[in-house]
Structures are given as C-alpha cells and as structure tokens.
TORBADO-774265 format. One record per residue (C-alpha): residue in three letters; residue number from 1; x, y, z. Coordinates in Angstrom, 2 decimals, padded with zeros to 5 digits. Example, Ala and Ser with C-alpha at 12.3 -4.5 7.8 and 13.67 -1.06 7.14 Angstrom:
# TORBADO-774265
{node ALA 1 {012.30 -004.50 007.80}};
{node SER 2 {013.67 -001.06 007.14}};
***
This chain:
# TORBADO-774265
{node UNK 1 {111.29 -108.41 098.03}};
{node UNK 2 {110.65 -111.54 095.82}};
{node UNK 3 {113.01 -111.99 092.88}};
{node UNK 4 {112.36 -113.18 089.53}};
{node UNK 5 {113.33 -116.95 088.72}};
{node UNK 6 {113.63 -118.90 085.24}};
{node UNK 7 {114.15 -122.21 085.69}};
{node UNK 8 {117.26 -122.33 083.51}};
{node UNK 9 {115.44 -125.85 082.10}};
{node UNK 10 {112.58 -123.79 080.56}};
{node UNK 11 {114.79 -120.88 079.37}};
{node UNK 12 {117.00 -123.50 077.43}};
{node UNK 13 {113.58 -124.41 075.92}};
{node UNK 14 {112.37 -120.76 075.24}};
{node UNK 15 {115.75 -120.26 073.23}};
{node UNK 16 {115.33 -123.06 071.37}};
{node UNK 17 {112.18 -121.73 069.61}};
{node UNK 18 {115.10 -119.88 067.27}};
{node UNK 19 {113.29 -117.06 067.95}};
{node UNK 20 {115.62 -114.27 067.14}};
{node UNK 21 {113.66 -111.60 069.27}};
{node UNK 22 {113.97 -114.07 071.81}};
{node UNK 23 {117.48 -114.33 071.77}};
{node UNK 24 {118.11 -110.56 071.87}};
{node UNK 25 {115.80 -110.28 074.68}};
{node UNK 26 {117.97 -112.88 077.04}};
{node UNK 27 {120.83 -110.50 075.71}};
{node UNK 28 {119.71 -107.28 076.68}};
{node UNK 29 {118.33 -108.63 079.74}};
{node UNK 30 {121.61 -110.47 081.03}};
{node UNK 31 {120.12 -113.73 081.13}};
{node UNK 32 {122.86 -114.76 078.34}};
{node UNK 33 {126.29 -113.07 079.19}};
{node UNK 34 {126.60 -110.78 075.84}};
{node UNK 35 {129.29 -107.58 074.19}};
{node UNK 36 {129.14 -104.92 072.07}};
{node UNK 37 {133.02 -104.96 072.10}};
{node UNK 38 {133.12 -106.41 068.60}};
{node UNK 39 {134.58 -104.96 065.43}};
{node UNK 40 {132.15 -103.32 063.29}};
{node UNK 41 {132.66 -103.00 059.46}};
{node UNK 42 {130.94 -101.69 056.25}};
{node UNK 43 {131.55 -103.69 052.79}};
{node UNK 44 {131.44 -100.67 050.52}};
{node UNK 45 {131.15 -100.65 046.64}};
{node UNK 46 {128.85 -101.03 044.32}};
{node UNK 47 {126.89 -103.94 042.26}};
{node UNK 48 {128.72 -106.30 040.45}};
{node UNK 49 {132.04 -105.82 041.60}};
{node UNK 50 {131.74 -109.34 044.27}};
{node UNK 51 {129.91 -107.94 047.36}};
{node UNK 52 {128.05 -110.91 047.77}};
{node UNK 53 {131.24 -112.82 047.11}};
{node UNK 54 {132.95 -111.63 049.79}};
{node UNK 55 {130.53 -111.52 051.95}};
{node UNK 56 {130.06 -115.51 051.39}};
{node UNK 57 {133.18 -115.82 052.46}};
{node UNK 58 {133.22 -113.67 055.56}};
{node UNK 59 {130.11 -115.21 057.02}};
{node UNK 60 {131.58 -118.67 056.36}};
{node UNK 61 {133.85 -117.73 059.52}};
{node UNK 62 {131.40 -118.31 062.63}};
{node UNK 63 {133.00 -115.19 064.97}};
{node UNK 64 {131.61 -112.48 061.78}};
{node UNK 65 {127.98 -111.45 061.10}};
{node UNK 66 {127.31 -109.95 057.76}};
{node UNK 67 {124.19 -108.66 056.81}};
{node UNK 68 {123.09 -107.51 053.25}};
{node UNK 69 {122.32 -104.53 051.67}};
{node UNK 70 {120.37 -102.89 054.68}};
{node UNK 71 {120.19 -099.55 053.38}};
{node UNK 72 {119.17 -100.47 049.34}};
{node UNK 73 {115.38 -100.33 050.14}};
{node UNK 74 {113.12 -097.63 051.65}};
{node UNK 75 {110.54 -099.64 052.40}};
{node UNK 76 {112.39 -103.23 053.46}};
{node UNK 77 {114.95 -104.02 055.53}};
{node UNK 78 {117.09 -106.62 053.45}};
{node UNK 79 {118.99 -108.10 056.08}};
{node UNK 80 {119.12 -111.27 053.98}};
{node UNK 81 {120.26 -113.49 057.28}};
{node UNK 82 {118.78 -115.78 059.47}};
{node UNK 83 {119.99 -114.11 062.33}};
{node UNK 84 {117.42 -111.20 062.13}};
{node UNK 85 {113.57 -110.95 061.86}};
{node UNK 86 {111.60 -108.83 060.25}};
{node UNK 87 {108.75 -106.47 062.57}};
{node UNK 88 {107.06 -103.33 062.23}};
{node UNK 89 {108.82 -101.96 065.24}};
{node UNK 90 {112.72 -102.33 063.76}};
{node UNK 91 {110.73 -100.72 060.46}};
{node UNK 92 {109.37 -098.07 061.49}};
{node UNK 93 {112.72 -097.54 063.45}};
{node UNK 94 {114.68 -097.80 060.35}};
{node UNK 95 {112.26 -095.73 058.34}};
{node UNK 96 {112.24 -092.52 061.25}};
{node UNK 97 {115.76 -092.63 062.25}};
{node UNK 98 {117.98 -095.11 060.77}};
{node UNK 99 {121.28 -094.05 062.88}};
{node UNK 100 {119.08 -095.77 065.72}};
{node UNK 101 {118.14 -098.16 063.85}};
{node UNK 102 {121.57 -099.45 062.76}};
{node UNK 103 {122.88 -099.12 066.50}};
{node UNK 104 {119.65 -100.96 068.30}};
{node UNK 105 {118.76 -103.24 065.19}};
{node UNK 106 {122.52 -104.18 064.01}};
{node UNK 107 {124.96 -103.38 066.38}};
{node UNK 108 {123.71 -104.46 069.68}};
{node UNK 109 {124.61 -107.11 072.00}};
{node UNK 110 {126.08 -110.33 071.08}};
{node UNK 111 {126.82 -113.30 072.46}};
{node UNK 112 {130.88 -113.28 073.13}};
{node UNK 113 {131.95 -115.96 070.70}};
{node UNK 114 {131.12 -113.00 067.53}};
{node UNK 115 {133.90 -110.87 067.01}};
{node UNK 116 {132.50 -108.60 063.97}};
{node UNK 117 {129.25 -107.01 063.03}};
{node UNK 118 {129.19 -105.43 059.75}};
{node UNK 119 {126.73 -104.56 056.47}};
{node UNK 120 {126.86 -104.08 053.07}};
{node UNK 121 {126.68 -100.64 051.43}};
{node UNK 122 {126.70 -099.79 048.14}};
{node UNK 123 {127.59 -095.42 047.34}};
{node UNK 124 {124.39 -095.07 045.99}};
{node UNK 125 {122.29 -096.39 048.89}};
{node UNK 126 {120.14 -093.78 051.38}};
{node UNK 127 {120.65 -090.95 049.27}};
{node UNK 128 {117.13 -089.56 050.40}};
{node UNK 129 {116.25 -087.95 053.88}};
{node UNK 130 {116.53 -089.15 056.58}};
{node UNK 131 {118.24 -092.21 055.40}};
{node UNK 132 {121.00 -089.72 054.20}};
{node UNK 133 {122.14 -088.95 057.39}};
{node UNK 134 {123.24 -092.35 057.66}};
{node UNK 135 {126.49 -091.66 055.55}};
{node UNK 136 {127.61 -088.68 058.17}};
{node UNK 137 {127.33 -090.70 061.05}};
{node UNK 138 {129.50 -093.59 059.57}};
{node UNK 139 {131.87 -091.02 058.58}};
{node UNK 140 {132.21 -089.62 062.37}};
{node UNK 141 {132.36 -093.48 063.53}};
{node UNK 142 {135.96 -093.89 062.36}};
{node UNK 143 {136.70 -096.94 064.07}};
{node UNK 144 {134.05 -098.26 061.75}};
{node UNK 145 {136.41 -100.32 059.17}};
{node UNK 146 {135.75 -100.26 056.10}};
{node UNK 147 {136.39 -103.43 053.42}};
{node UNK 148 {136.55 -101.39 049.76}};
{node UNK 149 {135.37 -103.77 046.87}};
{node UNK 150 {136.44 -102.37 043.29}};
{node UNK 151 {136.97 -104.51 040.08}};
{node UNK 152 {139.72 -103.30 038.29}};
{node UNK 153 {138.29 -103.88 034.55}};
{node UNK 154 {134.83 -102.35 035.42}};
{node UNK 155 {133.83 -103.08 031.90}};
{node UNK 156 {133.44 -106.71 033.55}};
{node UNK 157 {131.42 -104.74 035.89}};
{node UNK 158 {129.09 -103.39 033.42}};
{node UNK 159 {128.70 -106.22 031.32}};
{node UNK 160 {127.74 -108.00 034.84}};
{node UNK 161 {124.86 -105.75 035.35}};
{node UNK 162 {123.99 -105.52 032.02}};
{node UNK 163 {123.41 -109.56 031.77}};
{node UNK 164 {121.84 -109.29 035.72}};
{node UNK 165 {119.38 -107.01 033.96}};
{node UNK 166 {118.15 -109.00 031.45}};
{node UNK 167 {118.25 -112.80 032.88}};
{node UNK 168 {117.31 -111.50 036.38}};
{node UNK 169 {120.00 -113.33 038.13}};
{node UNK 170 {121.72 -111.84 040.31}};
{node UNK 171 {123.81 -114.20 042.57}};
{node UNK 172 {124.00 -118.21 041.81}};
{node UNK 173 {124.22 -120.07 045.91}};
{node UNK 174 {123.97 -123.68 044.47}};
{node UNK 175 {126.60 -123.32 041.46}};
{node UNK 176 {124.22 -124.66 039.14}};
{node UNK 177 {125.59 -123.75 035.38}};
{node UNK 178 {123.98 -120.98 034.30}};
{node UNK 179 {122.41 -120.31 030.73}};
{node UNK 180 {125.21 -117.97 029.30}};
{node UNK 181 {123.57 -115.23 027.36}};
{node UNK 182 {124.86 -112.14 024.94}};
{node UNK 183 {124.48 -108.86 025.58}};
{node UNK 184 {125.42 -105.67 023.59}};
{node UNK 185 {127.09 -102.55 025.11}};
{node UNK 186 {126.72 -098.88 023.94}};
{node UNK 187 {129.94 -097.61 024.36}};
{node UNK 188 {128.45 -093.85 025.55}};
{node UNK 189 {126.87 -095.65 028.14}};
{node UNK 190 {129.29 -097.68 028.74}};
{node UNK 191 {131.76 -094.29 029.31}};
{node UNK 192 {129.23 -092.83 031.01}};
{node UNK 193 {129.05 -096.02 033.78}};
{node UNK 194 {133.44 -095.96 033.83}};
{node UNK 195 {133.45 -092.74 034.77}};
{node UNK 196 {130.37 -092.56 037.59}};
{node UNK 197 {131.90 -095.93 039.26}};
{node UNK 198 {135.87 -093.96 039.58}};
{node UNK 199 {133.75 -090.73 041.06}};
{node UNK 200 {131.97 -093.11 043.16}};
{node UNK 201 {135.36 -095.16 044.11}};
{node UNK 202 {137.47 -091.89 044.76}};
{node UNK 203 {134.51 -090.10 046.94}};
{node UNK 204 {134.51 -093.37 049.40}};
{node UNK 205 {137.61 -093.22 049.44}};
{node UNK 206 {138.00 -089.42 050.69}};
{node UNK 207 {135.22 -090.21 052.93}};
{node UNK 208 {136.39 -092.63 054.84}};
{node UNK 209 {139.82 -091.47 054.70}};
{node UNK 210 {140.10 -091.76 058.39}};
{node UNK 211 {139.12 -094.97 059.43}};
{node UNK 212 {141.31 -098.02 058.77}};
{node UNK 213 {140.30 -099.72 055.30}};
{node UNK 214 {141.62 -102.89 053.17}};
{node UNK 215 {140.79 -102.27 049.43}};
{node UNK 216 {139.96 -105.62 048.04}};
{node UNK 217 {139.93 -106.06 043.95}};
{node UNK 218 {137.30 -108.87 042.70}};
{node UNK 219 {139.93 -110.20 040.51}};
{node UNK 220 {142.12 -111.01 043.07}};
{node UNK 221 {139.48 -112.50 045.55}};
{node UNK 222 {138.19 -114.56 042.76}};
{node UNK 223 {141.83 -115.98 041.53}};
{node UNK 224 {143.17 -116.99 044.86}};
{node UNK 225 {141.14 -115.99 047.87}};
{node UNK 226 {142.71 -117.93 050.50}};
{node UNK 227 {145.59 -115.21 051.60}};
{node UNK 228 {143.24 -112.18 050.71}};
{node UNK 229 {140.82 -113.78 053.32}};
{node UNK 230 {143.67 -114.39 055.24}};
{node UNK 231 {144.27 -110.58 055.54}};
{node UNK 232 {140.56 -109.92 055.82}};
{node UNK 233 {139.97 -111.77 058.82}};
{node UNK 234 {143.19 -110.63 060.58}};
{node UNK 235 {141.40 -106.99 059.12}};
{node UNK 236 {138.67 -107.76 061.55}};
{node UNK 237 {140.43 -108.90 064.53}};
{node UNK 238 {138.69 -112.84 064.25}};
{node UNK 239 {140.60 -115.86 064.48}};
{node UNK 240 {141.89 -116.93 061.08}};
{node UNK 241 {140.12 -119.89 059.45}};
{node UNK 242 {139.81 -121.50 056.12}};
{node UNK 243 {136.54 -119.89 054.50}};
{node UNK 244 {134.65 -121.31 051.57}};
{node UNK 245 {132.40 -119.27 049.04}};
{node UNK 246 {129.00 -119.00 049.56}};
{node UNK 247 {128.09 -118.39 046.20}};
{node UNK 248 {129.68 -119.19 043.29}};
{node UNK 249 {130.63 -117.57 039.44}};
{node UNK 250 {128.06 -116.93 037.30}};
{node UNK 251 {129.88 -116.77 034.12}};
{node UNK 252 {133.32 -118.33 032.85}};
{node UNK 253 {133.01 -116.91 028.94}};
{node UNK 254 {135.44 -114.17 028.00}};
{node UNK 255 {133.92 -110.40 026.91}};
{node UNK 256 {134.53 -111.57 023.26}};
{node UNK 257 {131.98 -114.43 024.02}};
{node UNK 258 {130.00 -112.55 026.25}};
{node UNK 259 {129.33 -109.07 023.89}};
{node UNK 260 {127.81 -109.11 020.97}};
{node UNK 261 {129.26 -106.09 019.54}};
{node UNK 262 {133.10 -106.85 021.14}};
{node UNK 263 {135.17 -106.01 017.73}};
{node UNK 264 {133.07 -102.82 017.29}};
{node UNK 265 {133.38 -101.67 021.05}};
{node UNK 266 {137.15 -102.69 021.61}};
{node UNK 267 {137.98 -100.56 018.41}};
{node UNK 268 {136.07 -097.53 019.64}};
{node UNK 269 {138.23 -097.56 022.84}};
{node UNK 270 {141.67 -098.33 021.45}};
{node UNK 271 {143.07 -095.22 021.75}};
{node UNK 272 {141.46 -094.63 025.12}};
{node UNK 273 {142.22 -095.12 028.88}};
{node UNK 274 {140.33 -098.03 029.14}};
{node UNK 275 {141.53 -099.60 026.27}};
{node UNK 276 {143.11 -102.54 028.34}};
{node UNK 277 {139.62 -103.84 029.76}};
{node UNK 278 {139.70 -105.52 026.28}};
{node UNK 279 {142.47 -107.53 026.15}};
{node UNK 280 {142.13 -111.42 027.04}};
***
C-alpha cells in the first residue's frame, strides 16, 4: 500500500499562509503534535464591569487563548481573535447546536505550548433556544473554571454603559484620551439596573457553585493588577508572567464630574443601601 508523503518543506510553507483552517487541519490530522489537555475557563459577568480588561491581560500571556463574547450574537460569531476565522460551516454549527459548536469550534486541539482555552460570557447571553442549552451544559462541565468579574460600586457600572450608549465607545486599545462627556441618571432606573446586576451576580454564582471559581472585582484589577494576575494565571494552571493591558481606561473623572444630576441623585440614595457608591 502506498503512503501519503508531505514534504515537510512544503507543509512549513502551507502553514505559513496563517491560514487558521489550515492550522487546525495539521492538528486534527497529526501532522502537528497537538492536546486538548488544557484548562478551559469562562469570564462571566456582565458589561462594564472590565471583561475586556481582563481579558487584555490574560491573552497578553502566550500559553492562554481568550476569545470574546461568542455567545452575544445570534447571527455572528464574535470571536474577536486572530486565531479563528469566520465560515458558514462553524455558523451554521453554532446556530443548530452550539454545545458542538463550542467543543469542535473552541475547544479542540491545540498545539502543546497553550495551556488555557476560555470565552467570555456575559448572564444575559443565549437566553433563546437552542443557544440556551448552552448554560446547562457548562453547568454539568464542572471542571470548567470560572473567572467572576463584578464591580463593587455598580453605579460606576451604570454610568459606564450609560456614557457607552451615547458616545458609542465601548473599549479604547490605543489609550488615546477620550472626549469625556456628561450623562444624567434616573435614579428608578438606576435601582432598577442595582438590583438586576446582584440577581444576575448571585444566580452565577449558585450556578456554578461547583466548579472552582476566582471572583475578581474591577476595582481591584484596575488599582494594582500585577498580584491579582498573579493569582489568575496560577487560577489557570499557566506559567506566571508579567502581563500588560490590552486596553486601557476610558475615563479618569469622578461621578460628580461625570453626572449631571450627582447632588440630586446622591441625596435620593442617602438613606439607602447603596448610598456609599457616592462617596469620593
């Protein structure tokens, strides 16, 4: 019987293309030694509250792919890396059943040097069928781990979105200063956005109660990240190196700057719970 040869010459040259579906191919194929023994992780939260932040910094260690919010769109897979391509094969896939989709697509064969595949998810992503099913099948996998982002003053949080909203920038990757703008907060709204984000918190929490998770707060990642990325890396099981941000803070001004109606919103939550999101 004749055997299949590839002048190793020409298959150096065939990788080189960058073709990603290349790449996978001489992975699944053996002609690149590969795993699938890799820690696989979720970063769970919601907007604002430094997803993308983290997730700068996680990707800044070579062993860890991160991928972005794969789950946020219906119609779009938003792996917002280089690594993977878009087709209408891994679409389709992801539109008819995206459990398979997330273990062909995402977690498949690597080459050895990466030690963690994970994604963003925010707890309002694939809330309609089938993508639904998505959030059952994570909470089975509990070896998945999860990295829990929460801002403690979530007013920060809301204010975020609320600017986000109305500039249309969502994430600065060249730390260009940004044109700080106003904005001014209804306070039943803003009640109404407290209280969802805690449900949402304390439900991931209870979700994923059994798999191993590291509950990061913005505010501490932002003032010193250098030992909390210490701890997320040794989280992962990659070697520890010094990261560096991939994107950088959009806004510096304090919520009296930064709201409008600050005087009139800090005095209708003085006697309330949340009454310390307004001290400076």
């Amino acid at each position: 019987m004749k055997r299949s040869f590839i002048n190793l010459t020409g298959l150096r040259g065939w990788l080189s293309l960058k073709k990603q579906d290349a790449k996978k191919l001489a992975l699944d194929i053996g002609l690149v030694k590969g795993t699938t023994d890799y820690t696989r992780f979720i970063i769970l939260g919601r907007s604002r509250t430094g997803s993308n932040f983290l997730r700068g910094l996680i990707n800044d260690n070579p062993q860890v792919v991160s991928v972005g919010e794969i789950f946020r769109n219906e119609d779009q897979i938003e792996w917002d890396s280089p690594r993977f391509e878009f087709n209408k094969i891994v679409l389709e896939t992801y539109q008819r059943d995206p459990v398979t989709f997330l273990n062909k697509y995402l977690f498949r064969k690597f080459p050895l040097d990466i030690k963690a595949v994970g994604f963003k998810l925010f707890y309002y992503h694939a809330q309609k069928p089938p993508f639904n099913n998505i959030w059952k099948y994570l909470e089975d996998q509990n070896k998945i781990k999860i990295l829990h982002i929460k801002r403690k003053n979530i007013l920060q949080t809301h204010v975020s979105r609320l600017k986000a909203n109305k500039n249309n920038k969502w994430v600065n990757t060249n730390g260009d200063i940004e044109q700080q703008i106003s904005v001014r907060v209804d306070p039943i709204e803003c009640i109404k956005d407290f209280e969802q984000t805690r449900k949402w918190e304390t439900e991931a929490d209870t979700l994923f109660k059994n798999h191993p998770i590291l509950e990061i707060f913005y505010e501490d990642l932002s003032n010193d990240y250098g030992p909390i990325m210490k701890n997320v890396q040794d989280f992962l099981g990659v070697n520890y190196i010094p990261v560096r941000p991939g994107t950088h803070k959009q806004s510096n001004l304090p919520l009296s700057q930064t709201i409008s109606n600050f005087i009139e919103l800090k005095d209708y939550f003085k006697n309330s719970i949340y009454a310390s999101f307004f001290d400076e």
